[in-house]
C-alpha positions as CSV (number, residue, x, y, z in Angstrom):
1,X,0.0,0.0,0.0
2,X,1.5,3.2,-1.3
3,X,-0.4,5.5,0.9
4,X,0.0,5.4,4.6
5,X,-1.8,7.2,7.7
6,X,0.4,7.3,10.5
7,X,-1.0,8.0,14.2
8,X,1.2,9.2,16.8
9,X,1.0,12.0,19.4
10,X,3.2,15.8,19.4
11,X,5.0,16.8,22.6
12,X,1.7,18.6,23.8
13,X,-0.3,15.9,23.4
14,X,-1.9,16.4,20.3
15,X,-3.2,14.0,17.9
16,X,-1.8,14.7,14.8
17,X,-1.3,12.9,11.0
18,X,1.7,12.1,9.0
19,X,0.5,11.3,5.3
20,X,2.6,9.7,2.3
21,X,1.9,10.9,-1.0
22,X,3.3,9.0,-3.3
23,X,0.5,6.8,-3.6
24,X,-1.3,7.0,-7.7
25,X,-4.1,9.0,-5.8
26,X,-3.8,12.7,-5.4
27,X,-4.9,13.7,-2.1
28,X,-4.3,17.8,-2.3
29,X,-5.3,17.7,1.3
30,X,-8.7,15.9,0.4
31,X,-8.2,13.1,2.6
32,X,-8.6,10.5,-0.7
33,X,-12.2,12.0,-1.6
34,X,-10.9,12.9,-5.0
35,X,-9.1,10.9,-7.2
36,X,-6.2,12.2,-9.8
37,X,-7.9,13.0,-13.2
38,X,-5.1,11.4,-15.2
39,X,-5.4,8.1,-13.5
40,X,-8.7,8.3,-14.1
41,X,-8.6,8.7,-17.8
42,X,-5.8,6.1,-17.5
43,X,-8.5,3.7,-16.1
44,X,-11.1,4.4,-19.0
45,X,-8.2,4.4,-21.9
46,X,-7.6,0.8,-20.8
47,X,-11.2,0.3,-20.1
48,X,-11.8,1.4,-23.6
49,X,-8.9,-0.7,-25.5
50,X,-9.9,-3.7,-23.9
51,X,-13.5,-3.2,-24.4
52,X,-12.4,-2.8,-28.2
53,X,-10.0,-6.0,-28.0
54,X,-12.7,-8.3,-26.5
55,X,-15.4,-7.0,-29.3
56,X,-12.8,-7.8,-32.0
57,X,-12.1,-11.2,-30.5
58,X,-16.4,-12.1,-30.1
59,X,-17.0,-11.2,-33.5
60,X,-14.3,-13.3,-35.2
61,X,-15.0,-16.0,-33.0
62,X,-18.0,-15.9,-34.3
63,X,-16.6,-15.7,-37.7
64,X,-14.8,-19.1,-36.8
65,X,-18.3,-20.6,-35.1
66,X,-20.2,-19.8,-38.4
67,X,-17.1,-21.6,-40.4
68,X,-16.9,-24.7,-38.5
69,X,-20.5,-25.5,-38.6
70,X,-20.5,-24.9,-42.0
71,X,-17.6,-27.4,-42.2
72,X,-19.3,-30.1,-40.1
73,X,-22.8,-29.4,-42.5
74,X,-20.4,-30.1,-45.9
75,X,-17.8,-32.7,-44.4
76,X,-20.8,-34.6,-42.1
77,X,-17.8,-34.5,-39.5
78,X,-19.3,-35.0,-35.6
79,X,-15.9,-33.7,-34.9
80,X,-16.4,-30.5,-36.5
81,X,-20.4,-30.3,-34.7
82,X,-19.2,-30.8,-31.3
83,X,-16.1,-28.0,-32.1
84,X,-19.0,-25.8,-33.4
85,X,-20.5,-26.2,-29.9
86,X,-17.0,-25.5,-27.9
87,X,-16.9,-22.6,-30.2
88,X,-20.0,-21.4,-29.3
89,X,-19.4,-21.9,-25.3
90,X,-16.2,-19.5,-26.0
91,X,-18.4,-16.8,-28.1
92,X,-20.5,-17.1,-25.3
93,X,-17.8,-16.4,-22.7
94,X,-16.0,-13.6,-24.7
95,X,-19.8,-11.8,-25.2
96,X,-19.9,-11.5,-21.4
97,X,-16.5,-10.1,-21.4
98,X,-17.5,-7.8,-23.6
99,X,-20.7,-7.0,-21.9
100,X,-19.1,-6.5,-18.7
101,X,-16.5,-3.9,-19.9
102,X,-19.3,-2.1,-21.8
103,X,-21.1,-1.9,-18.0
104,X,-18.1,-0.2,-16.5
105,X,-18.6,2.8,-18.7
106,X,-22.4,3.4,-18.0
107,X,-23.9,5.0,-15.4
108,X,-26.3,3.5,-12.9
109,X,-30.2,4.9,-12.5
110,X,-32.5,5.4,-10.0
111,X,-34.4,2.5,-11.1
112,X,-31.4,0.1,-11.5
113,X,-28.6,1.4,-9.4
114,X,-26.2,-1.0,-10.2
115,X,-27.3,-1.0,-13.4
116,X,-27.6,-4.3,-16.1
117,X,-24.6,-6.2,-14.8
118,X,-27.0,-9.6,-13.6
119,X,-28.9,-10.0,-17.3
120,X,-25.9,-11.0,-18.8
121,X,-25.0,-13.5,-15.7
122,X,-28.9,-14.9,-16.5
123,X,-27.8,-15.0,-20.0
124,X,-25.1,-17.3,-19.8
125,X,-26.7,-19.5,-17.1
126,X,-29.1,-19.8,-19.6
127,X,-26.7,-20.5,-22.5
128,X,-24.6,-23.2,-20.6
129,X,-27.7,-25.0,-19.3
130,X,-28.5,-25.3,-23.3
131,X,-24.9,-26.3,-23.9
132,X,-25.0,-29.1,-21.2
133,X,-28.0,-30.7,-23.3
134,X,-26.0,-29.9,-26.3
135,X,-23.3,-31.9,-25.2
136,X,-25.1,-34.5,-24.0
137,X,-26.6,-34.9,-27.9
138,X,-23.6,-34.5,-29.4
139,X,-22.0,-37.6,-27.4
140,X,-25.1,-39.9,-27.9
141,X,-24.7,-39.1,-31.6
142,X,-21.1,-39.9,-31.6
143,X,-21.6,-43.3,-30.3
144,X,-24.0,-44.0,-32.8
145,X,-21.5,-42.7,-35.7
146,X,-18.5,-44.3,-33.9
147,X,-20.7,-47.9,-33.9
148,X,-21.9,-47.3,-37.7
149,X,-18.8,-44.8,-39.1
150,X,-20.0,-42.9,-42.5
151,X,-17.5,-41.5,-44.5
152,X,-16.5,-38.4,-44.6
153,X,-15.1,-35.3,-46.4
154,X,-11.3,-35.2,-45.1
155,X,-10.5,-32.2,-47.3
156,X,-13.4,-30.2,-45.8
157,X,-12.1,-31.4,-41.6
158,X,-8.6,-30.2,-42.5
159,X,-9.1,-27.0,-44.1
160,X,-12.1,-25.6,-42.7
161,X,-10.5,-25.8,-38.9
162,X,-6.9,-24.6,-40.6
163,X,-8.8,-21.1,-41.3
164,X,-10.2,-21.4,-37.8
165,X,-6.8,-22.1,-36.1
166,X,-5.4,-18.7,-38.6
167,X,-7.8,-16.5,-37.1
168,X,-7.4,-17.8,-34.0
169,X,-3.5,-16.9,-34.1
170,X,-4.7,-13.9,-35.2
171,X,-7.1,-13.3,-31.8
172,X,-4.9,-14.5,-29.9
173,X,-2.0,-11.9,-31.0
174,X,-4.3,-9.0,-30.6
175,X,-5.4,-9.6,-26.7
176,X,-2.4,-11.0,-26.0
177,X,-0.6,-8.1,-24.7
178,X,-3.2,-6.9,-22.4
179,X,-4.0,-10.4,-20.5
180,X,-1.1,-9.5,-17.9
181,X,-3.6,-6.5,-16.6
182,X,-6.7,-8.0,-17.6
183,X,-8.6,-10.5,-16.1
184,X,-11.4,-10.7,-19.1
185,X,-8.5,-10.9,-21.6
186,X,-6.9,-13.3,-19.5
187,X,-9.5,-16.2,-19.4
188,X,-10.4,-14.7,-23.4
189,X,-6.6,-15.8,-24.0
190,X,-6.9,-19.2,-22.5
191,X,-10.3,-20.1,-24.2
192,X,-8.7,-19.2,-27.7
193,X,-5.5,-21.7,-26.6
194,X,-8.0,-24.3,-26.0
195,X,-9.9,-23.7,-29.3
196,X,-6.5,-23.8,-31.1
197,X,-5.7,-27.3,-29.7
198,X,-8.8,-28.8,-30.5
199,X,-8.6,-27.4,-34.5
200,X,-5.2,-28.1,-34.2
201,X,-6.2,-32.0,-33.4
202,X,-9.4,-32.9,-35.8
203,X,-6.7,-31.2,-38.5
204,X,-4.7,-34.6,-37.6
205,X,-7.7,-36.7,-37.4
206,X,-8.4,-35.3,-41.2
207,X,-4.9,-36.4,-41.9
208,X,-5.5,-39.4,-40.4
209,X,-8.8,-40.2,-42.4
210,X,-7.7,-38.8,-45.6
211,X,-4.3,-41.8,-45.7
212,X,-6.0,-44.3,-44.5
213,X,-9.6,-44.0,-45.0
214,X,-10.4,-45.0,-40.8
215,X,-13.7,-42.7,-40.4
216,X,-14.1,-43.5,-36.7
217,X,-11.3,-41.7,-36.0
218,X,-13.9,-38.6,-36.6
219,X,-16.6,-39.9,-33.6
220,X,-13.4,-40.6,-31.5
221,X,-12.3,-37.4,-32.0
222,X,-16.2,-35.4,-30.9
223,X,-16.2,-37.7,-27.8
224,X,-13.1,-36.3,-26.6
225,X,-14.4,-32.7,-27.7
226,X,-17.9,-33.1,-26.1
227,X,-16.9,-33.3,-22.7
228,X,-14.9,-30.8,-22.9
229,X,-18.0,-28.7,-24.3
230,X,-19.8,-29.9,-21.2
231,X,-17.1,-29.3,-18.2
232,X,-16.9,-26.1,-19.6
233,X,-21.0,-25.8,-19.4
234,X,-20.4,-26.8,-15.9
235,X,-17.6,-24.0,-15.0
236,X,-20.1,-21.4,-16.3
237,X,-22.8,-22.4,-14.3
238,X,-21.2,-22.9,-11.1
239,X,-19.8,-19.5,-11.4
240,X,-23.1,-17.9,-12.1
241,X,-24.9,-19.8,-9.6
242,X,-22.5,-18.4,-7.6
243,X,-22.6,-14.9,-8.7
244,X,-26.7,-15.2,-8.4
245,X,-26.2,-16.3,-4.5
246,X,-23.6,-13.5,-4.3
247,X,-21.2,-15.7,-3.2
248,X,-17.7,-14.6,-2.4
249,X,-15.8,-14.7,-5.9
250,X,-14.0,-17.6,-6.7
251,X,-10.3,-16.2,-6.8
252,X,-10.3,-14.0,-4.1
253,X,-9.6,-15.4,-0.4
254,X,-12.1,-13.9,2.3
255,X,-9.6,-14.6,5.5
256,X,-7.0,-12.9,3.2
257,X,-8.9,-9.7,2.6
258,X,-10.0,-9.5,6.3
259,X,-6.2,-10.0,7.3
260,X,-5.6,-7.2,4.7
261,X,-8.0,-4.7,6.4
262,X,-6.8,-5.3,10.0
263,X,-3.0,-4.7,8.8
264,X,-4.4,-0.9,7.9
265,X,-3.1,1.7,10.4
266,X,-5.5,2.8,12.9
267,X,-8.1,-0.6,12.4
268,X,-9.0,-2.6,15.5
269,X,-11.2,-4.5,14.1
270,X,-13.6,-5.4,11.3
271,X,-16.6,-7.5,11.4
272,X,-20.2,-7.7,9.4
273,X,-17.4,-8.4,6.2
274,X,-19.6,-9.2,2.9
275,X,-17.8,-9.8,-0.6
276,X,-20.0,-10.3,-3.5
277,X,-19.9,-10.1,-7.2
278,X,-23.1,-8.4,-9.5
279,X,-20.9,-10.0,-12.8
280,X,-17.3,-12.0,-13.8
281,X,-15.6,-8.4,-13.0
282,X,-17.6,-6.3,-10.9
283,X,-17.2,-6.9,-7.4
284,X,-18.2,-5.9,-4.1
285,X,-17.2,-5.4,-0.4
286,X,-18.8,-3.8,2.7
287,X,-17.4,-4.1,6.0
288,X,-17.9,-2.3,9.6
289,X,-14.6,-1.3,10.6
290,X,-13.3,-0.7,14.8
291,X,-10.9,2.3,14.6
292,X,-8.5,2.5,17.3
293,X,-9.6,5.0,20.4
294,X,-6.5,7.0,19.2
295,X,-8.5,7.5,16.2
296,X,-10.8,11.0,16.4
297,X,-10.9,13.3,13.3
298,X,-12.6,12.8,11.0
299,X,-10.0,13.2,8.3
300,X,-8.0,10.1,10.2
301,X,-11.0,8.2,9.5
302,X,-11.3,9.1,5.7
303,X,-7.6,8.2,5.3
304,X,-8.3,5.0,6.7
305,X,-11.2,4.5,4.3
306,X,-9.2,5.4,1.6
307,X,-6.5,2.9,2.6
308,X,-8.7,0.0,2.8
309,X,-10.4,1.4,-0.5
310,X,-6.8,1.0,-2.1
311,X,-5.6,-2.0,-0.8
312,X,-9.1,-3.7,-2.1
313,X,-8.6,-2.6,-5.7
314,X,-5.3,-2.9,-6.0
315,X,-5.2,-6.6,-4.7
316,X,-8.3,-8.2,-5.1
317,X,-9.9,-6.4,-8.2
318,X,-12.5,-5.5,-6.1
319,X,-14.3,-2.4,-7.3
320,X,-16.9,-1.1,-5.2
321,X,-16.2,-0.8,-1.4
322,X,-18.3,0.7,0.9
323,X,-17.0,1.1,4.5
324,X,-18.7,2.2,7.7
325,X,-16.4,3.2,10.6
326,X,-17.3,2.9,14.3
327,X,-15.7,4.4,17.2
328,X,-17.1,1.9,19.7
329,X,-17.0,-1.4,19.5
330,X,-20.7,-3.2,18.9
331,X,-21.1,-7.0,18.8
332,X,-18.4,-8.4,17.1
333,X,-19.0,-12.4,17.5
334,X,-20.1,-13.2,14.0
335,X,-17.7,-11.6,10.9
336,X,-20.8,-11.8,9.0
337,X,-23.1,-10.6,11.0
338,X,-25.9,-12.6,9.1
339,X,-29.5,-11.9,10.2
340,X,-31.1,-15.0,12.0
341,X,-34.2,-17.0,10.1
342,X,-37.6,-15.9,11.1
C-alpha cells in the first residue's frame, strides 16, 4: 500500500497525521475524496482498448463458429459439430466479457442502481444449461457414428479448422498483450488456446482419415471434444450460480482480505465483512470497521477509508467498497453478521 496514515502524538499531546503521497491518488489535502484525473482517464483508456479488443475477439470468433458449422454441415464431421459447440461456449464467454466492460462505462439509474450487470449473468446461465444438453446430444450421436462410421469429407475437416486455427492466431495476438492487466483478456486468452488445440487435433484426425480411409477416427475425436463442451458448461454455471447467491468470488480469499483490512493503520477491528460479485468483474465489499480510540478526526477516518479502498482494488480487483467506521465497538462475535431466520 502506497499511501499510509500514520498516528502518533506531538509533545503537547496532540493528535496529529503524518501522510505519504506518493501513492497514484492525489490527495491535495482531500483526505482521498478525490481521485487524480489522469489516473482516471488512465483507467477508462484501458477500459476502452480492452472493451475494443474483446469486441474484435467475439465477432471473429463468431466468424470461426459460423465456419466450422459450416464445415461439419459439408464434411458430415461429428468432430467438426461438437467443435462448433466448444466454439460457441467461447463466443459465449468472450460476449460476457465484452458486456461486462461495456457496464463499466455506463452509469447507474435510479431505477437500476447498479445498473444491467446480472442480465448478462442470466444469459449465460441460460446458455450453458443449453450447452449441457447440447453436449449431451452430441455424445449420444457420436456413439451412434463411432458404432456405424459414414465416411466423410477429409479435405473439408482439415481445411475448414486450418482457417479457424489462422484466425485464431490472429485473436490471440491482438489480446495477447493486455491479458497480464486483464482478467477478461486473461480467461479470453486461455479459451482461444483451447480452441487452437482442439482445430489443431481434428486437422490430424483429417490427416489421419484422408491416408487411411479409418472414419471412426472422426466420432473418437467429438467424444473427446464433447466433454470438454460440457465441463466447460459446468464452470459457467457454477460461477453464475455463484454470482446469483452472491457468493464470495471464486479467486479471491475472504480470510485474506480480512487480514488485509486489519493490517491498515488505525483498524482494530472489522466485522459484518460481505464480498460479492453483481458480474465476472464487478465486485463488491462492505465491512464495519473498529478504529482505534487513538482514532478522532474525521479526516483520520477518511484516510483510513481510503486505505482499505486501495488495498481492495489494488489486490483483489474489487471495485466497489463501501465502509462504515465505528468508534465503539458493537457486537463483534459473528464476521458476517448474518441476520437470523424468522
Amino acid at each position: 500500500m502506497d499511501n499510509i496514515c500514520y498516528y502518533d502524538d506531538n509533545e503537547d499531546g496532540v493528535h496529529k497525521e503524518i501522510h505519504n503521497h506518493s501513492g497514484s491518488r492525489n490527495h491535495n489535502h482531500d483526505y482521498g475524496l478525490n481521485h487524480d484525473h489522469s489516473h482516471s482517464l488512465h483507467l477508462f483508456t484501458e477500459t476502452f482498448q480492452t472493451e475494443k479488443k474483446l469486441k474484435l475477439a467475439f465477432l471473429l470468433t463468431l466468424l470461426i463458429l459460423a465456419i466450422e458449422f459450416t464445415g461439419a454441415v459439408l464434411s458430415k464431421s461429428m468432430a467438426l459439430y461438437s467443435e462448433s459447440g466448444h466454439v460457441l461456449v467461447d463466443a459465449t464467454s468472450l460476449f460476457l466479457a465484452w458486456f461486462a466492460q461495456i457496464q463499466v462505462r455506463k452509469s447507474p439509474s435510479e431505477k437500476n442502481t447498479y445498473g444491467y450487470h446480472r442480465i448478462g449473468i442470466l444469459a449465460a446461465l441460460l446458455n450453458s444449461l443449453l450447452l449441457l444438453m447440447l453436449s449431451v446430444i452430441l455424445i449420444y450421436e457420436s456413439y451412434l457414428r463411432l458404432m456405424h462410421p459414414e465416411k466423410i469429407n477429409s479435405n473439408i475437416m482439415i481445411i475448414f479448422p486450418l482457417i479457424s486455427l489462422i484466425i485464431n492466431g490472429f485473436i490471440g495476438f491482438k489480446i495477447h498483450g493486455g491479458m497480464h492487466h486483464n482478467l477478461n483478456l486473461k480467461s479470453s486468452f486461455f479459451h482461444i488456446l483451447g480452441d487452437s488445440l482442439v482445430s489443431l487435433s481434428i486437422i490430424a484426425g483429417g490427416i489421419i482419415i484422408y491416408l487411411t480411409g479409418y472414419y471412426y477416427i472422426d466420432p473418437i475425436i467429438s467424444l473427446m471434444i464433447s466433454p470438454l463442451l460440457a465441463l466447460g458448461a459446468f464452470s459457467v454455471i457454477n460461477e453464475t450460480i455463484n454470482i446469483l447467491l452472491e457468493g464470495v468470488p471464486k479467486e479471491i480469499d475472504f480470510t485474506q482480505v480480512k487480514e488485509e483490512i486489519l493490517k491498515t493503520p488505525g483498524v482494530k477491528n472489522v466485522h459484518d465483512l460481505h464480498i460479492w460479485s453483481m458480474s465476472k468483474s464487478f465486485k463488491l465489499m462492505s465491512a464495519h470497521v473498529l478504529v482505534e480510540p487513538t482514532v478522532v478526526k474525521s479526516s483520520d477516518i477518511c484516510c483510513i477509508i481510503n486505505n482499505i479502498q486501495d488495498v481492495m482494488e489494488e489486490k483483489f480487483n474489487i471495485n466497489h467498497t463501501v465502509i462504515q467506521p465505528e468508534l465503539s465497538a458493537c457486537d463483534t462475535t459473528n464476521v458476517f453478521c448474518i441476520h437470523k431466520n424468522l
